[in-house]
C-alpha positions in Angstrom: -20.6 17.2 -24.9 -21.7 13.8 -24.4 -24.9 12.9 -22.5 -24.1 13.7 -18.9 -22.8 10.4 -17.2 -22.1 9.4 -13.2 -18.3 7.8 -12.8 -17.4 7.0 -9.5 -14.2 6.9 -8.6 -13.2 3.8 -7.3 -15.9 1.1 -6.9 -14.9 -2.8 -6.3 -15.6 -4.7 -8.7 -17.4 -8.2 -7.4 -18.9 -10.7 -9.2 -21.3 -13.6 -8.1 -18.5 -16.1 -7.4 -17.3 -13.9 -4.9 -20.5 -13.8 -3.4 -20.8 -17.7 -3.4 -17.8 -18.0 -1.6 -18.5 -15.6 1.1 -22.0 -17.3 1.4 -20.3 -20.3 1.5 -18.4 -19.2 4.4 -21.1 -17.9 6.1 -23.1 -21.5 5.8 -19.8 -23.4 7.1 -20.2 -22.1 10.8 -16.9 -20.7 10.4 -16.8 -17.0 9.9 -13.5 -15.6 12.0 -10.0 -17.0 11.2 -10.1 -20.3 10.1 -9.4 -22.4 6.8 -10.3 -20.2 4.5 -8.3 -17.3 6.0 -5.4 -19.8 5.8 -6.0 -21.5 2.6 -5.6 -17.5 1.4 -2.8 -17.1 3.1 -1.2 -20.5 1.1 -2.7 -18.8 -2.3 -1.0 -15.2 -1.3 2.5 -17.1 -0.8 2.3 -18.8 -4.3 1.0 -16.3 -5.9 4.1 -13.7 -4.6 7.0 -16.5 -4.8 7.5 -16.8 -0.5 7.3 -19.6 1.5 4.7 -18.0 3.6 2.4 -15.0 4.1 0.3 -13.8 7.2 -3.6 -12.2 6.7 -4.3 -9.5 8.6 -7.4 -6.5 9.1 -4.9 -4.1 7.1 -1.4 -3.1 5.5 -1.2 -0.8 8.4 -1.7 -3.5 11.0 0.9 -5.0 8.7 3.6 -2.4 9.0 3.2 -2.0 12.9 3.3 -5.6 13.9 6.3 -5.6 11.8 7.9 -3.2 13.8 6.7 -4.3 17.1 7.6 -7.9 16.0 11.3 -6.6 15.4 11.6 -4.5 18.4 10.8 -1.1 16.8 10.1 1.5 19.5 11.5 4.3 21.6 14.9 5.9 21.2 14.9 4.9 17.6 13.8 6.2 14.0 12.3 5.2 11.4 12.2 6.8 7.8 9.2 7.2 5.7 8.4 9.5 2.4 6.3 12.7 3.2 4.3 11.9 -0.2 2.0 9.1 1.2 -0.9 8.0 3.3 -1.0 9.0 7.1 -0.5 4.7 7.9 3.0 5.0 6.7 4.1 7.4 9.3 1.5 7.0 12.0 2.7 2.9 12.8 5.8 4.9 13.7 4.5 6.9 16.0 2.7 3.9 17.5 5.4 2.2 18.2 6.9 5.2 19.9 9.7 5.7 17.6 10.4 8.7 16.0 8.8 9.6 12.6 11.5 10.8 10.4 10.1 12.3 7.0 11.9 12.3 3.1 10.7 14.6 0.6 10.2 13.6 -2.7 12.6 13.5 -5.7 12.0 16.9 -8.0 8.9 15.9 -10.4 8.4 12.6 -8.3 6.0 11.3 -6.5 8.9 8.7 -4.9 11.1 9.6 -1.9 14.3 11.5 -3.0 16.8 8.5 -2.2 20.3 10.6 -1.7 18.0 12.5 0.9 17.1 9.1 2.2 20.8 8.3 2.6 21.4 11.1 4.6 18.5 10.8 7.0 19.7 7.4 8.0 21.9 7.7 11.6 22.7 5.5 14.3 19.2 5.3 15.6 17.6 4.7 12.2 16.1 0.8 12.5 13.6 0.9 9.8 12.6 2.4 6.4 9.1 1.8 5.3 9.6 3.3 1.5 6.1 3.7 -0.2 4.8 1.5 -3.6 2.5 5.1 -4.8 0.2 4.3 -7.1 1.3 0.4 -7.0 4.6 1.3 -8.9 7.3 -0.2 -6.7 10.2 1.9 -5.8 14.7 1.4 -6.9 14.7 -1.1 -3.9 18.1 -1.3 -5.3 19.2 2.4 -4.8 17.1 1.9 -0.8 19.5 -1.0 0.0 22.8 1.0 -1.6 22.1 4.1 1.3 21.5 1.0 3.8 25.2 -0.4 2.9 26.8 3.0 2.5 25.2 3.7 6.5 25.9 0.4 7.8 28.6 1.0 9.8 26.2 3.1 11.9 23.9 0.9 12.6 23.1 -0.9 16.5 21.1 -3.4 17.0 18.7 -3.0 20.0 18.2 -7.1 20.0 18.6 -10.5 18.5 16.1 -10.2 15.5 18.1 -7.0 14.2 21.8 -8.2 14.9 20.5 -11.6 12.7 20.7 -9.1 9.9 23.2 -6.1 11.3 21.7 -3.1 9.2 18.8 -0.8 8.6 15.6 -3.0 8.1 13.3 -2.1 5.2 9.6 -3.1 5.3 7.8 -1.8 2.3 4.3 0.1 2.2 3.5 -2.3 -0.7 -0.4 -1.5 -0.1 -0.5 -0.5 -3.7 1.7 -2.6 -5.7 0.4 -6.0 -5.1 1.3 -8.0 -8.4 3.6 -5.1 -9.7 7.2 -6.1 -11.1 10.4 -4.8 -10.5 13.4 -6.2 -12.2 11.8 -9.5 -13.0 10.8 -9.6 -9.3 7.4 -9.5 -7.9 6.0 -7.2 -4.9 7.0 -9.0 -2.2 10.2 -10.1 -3.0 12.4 -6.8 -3.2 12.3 -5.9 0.7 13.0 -7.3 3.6 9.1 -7.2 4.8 6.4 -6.3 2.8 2.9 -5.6 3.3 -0.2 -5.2 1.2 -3.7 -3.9 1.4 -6.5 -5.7 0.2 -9.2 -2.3 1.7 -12.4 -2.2 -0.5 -10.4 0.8 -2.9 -7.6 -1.6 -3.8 -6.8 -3.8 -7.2 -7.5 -6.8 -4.4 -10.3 -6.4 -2.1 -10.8 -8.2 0.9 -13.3 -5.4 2.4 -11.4 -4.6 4.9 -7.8 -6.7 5.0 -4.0 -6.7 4.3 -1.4 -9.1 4.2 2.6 -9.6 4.8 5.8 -11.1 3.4 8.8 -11.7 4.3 12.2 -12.3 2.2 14.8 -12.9 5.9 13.6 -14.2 9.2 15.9 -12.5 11.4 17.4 -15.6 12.7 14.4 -17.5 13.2 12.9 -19.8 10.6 9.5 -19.4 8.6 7.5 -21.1 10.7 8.5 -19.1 13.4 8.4 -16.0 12.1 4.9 -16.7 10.9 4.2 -17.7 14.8 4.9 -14.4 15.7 2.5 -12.4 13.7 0.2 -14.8 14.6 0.5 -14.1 18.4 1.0 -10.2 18.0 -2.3 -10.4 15.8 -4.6 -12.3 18.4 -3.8 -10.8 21.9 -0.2 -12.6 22.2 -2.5 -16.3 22.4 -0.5 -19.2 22.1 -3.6 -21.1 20.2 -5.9 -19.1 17.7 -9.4 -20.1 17.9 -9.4 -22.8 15.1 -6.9 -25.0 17.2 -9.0 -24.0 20.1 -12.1 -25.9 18.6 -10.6 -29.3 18.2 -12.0 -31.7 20.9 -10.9 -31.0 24.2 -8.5 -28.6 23.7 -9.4 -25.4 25.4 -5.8 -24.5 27.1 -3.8 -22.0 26.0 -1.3 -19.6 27.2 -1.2 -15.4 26.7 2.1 -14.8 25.4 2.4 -11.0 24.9 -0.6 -8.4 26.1 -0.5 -8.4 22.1 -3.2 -6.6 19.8 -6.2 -7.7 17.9 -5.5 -8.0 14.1 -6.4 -10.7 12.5 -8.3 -11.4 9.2 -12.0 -13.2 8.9 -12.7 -16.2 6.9 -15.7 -13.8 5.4 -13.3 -11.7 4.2 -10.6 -14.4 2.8 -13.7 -15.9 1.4 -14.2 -12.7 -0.6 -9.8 -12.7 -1.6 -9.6 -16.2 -2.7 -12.4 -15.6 -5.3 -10.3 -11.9 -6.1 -6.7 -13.8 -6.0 -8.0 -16.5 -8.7 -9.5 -13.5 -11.4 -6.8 -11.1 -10.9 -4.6 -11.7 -13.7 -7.2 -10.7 -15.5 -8.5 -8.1 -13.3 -4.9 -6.7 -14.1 -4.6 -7.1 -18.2 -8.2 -4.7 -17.7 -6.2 -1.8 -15.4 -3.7 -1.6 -18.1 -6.0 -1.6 -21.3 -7.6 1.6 -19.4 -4.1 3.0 -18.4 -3.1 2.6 -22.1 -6.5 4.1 -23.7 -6.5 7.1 -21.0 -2.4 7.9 -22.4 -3.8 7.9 -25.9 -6.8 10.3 -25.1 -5.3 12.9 -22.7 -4.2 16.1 -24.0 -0.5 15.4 -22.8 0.6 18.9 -23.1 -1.7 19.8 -19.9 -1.4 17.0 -18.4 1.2 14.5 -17.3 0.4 11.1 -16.1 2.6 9.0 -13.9 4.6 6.0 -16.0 2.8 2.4 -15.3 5.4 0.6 -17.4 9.1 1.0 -18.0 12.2 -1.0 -19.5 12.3 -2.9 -16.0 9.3 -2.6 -13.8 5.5 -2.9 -14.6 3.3 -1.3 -11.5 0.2 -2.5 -10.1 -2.3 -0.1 -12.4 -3.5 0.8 -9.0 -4.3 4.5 -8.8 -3.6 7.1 -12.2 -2.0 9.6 -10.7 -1.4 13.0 -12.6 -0.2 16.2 -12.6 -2.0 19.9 -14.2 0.6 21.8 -16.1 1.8 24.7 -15.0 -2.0 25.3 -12.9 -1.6 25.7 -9.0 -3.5 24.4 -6.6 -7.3 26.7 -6.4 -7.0 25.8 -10.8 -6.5 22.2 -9.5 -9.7 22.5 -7.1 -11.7 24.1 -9.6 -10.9 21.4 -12.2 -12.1 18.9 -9.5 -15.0 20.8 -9.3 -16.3 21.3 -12.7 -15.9 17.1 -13.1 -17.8 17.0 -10.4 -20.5 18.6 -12.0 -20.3 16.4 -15.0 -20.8 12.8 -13.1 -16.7 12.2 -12.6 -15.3 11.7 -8.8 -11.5 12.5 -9.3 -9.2 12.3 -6.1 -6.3 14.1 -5.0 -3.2 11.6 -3.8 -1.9 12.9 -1.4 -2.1 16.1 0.9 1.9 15.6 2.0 1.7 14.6 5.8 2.7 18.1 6.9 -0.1 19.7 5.8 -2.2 17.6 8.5 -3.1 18.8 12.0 -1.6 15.7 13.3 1.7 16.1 11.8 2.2 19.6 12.4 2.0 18.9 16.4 4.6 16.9 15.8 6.8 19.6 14.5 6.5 19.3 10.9 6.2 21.5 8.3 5.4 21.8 4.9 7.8 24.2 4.2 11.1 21.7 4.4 9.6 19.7 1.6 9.0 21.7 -1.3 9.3 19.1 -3.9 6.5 17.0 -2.1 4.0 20.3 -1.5 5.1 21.1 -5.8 3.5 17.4 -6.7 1.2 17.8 -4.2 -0.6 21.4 -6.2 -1.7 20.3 -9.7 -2.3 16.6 -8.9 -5.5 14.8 -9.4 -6.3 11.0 -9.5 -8.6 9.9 -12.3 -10.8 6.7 -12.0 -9.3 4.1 -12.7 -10.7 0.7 -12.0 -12.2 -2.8 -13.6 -15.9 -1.6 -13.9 -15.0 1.9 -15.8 -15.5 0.9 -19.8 -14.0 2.2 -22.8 -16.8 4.9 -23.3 -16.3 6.1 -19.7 -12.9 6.6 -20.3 -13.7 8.5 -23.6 -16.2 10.9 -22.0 -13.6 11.5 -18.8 -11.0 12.5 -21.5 -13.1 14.6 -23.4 -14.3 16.5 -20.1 -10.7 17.2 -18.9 -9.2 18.5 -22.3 -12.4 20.4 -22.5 -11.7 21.9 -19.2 -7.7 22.1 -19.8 -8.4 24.3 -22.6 -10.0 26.5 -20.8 -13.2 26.2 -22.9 -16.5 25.6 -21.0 -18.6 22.3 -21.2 
């Protein structure tokens, strides 16, 4: 075996421009929402093809002002996949509708979509399907189960009567800059939101952002005035129209939430939004070396490209052949003790405490918990070169064949 090396999983890759331009923001005086936070916000919009996008502290913020902004709460449901991240579902539960879980297509890591179809009744307001591993989901087949239900829906207010059926708001926090169809991320569902958390392609720190595609009878400008009360405790002036001279009043408008995104961390975006073209062309040169290398007859790797979608490159998501989940923790294991941090995405919400006192259980998904027991996450970002990826290969066919290292 090769000299024993230490591969991180998932470190951010930042370069001294960034740097500059957060320094930058810190000389300016100006380090909370301001006009580098919405000069980001203008690049975001551009950069996905809408006429406007909203910064937040998170994709999850994202998803629940979304829902809170479209009158999302008690008595209704929303529908989620039970293969994700706890945000997807816990927003829900914020909001104090009712979480209603999909399991996953057989061998698939996305929502099975005629069980999506059927969850969908009367009460059903929202679907927040999930972008896993940044490759965006058959929006088309989502809005197909939303027509073929229509007839069920009820709108609770204005906002969901402007567009009389089943709203979908995408858990994009993955797939920002993925295709579908010719179409970028951000431009398939109704709402979308992304994360820009220090893991992701994009990395704000901490931060998300979201999109929109209808404005529910209101137009863009005041659709983007409502996230931006419901992000800064329901004030009618943010603290950048605040500072110009002599005017202090302003008006609370909702007992709102706290939410919003810092120029320090736009600063840090802006610089990350201008490289990541490139940043991308790098994901897939790894995706394609990692394909080539990997003994594919114990191991299968989730598709990045297809005849009409390219993903995000965001996470490489695999599954063991034929090994069960202790052979799946014991691979983990033995990389570990080679230098390589693997990951496992994701424990199906079920599984958690938190979900079980809600009356979940594992049990009603089986194709989730069958994904769920031979799959590791290999590294897979900007920083990792072609002779990390080499020596991670060479480690996990070692270890696939059941030969020691």
């Amino acid at each position: 075996m090769d000299e024993l090396r230490n591969i991180p999983f998932s470190p951010p890759d930042i370069t001294e421009e960034e740097i500059n331009e957060v320094v930058d923001a810190l000389r300016s005086g100006w380090i909370t929402t301001g006009p580098k936070t919405k000069e980001f916000e203008k690049k975001i919009a551009e950069y996905v093809g809408v006429n406007k996008a909203v910064c937040l502290n998170s994709a999850t913020a994202a998803m629940e002002l979304s829902l809170h902004i479209l009158g999302v709460g008690p008595g209704d449901e929303v529908i989620t996949s039970v293969y994700t991240y706890t945000a997807s579902a816990s927003v829900i539960h914020h909001v104090g509708a009712k979480i209603v879980l999909v399991d996953t297509a057989t061998d698939s890591f996305e929502m099975d979509y005629d069980q999506l179809e059927k969850a969908i009744t009367e009460k059903t307001k929202a679907i927040i399907p999930v972008d896993i591993a940044g490759v965006i989901c058959d929006y088309d087949r989502i809005y197909q189960a939303v027509e073929n239900k229509k007839h069920l829906f009820k709108a609770n207010n204005s906002k969901q009567e402007s567009i009389g059926r089943v709203i979908v708001i995408a858990d994009a926090a993955h797939s920002f800059g993925a295709i579908r169809n010719n179409k970028k991320s951000g431009l398939l569902a109704d709402i979308t939101c992304f994360s820009f958390h220090a893991v992701k392609n994009l990395t704000t720190a901490e931060g998300g952002a979201v999109v929109w595609r209808h404005t529910f009878g209101m137009s863009n400008d005041e659709f983007y005035k409502e996230y931006m009360l419901y992000s800064l405790h329901g004030q009618s002036k943010d603290a950048f129209s605040k500072m110009q001279k002599g005017a202090w009043e302003y008006d609370i408008v909702y007992p709102a939430f706290k939410n919003n995104m810092t120029d320090v961390l736009a600063a840090l975006g802006l610089i990350q939004l201008k490289r990541y073209n490139d940043l991308l062309k790098r994901r897939f040169e790894i995706i394609k070396l990692y394909e080539s290398l990997l003994e594919n007859s114990k191991i299968k790797v989730i598709k990045h490209k297809g005849d009409n979608y390219r993903s995000s490159g965001h996470l490489l998501l695999c599954n063991l052949l034929d090994l069960g989940i202790e052979e799946r923790n014991l691979v983990i294991l033995k990389l570990a003790n080679v230098g390589i941090s693997t990951n496992v995405h994701y424990k199906p919400l079920p599984m958690f405490t938190a979900y079980k006192n809600l009356g979940f259980d594992i049990k009603n998904f089986p194709n989730a918990f069958k994904q769920y027991s031979n799959e590791i996450t290999l590294p897979l970002y900007t920083l990792l070169s072609d002779e990390d990826v080499k020596y991670l290969t060479s480690c996990i066919n070692i270890i696939l064949k059941g030969e020691e290292l």
